[in-house]
N, C-alpha and C positions, 0 to 999 in steps of 0.2 A: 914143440919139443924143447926149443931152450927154457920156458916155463915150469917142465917136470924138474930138467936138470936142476932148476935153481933150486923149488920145493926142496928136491934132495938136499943140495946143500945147506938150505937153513933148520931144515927138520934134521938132516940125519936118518932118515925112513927111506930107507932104497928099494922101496916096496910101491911106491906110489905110481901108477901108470895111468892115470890120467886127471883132469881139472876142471875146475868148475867154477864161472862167477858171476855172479850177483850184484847187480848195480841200483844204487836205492836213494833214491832221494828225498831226506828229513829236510824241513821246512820248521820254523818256530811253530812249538809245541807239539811237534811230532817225539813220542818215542819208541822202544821196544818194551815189551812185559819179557819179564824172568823165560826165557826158553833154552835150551838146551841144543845142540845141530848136530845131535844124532840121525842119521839115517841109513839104519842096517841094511835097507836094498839098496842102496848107493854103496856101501863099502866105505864111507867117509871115516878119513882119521885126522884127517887135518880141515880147520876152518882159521880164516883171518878175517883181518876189517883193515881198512885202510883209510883214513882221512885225508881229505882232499882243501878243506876250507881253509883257504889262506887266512893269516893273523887271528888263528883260531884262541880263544880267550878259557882256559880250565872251568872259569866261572857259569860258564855257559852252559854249562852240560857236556853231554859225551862220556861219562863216566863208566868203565868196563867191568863190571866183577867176576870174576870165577867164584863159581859156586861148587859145594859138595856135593856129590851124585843126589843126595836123598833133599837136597833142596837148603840145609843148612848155610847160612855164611860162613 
């Protein structure tokens, strides 16, 4: 329950009732391709990520993009 409340607070969506997560472990040379985390039978409107690796280096990777719906930068 305190996990919705927070969503709430940081989104602003007082619509959210419930959550989901995903725990995933990259390894050098591990990445993701271009996806999108849409999933209309879930009802999802909110996705995060969370880094975890101490004295993590910008150089290294991890870089996030938002992309346009139709696939543009």
């Amino acid at each position: 329950m305190f996990a919705l409340i927070l969503f709430d607070e940081i989104t602003g969506n007082e619509n959210v009732i419930s959550a989901s997560v995903q725990v995933t472990r990259y390894i050098s040379g591990n990445f993701l391709t271009r996806h999108n985390d849409v999933l209309p039978s879930e009802g999802r409107a909110i996705a995060y990520v969370f880094g975890f690796t101490p004295n993590w280096h910008p150089d290294w990777g991890g870089l996030l993009h938002f992309l346009m719906l139709k696939g543009d930068d």
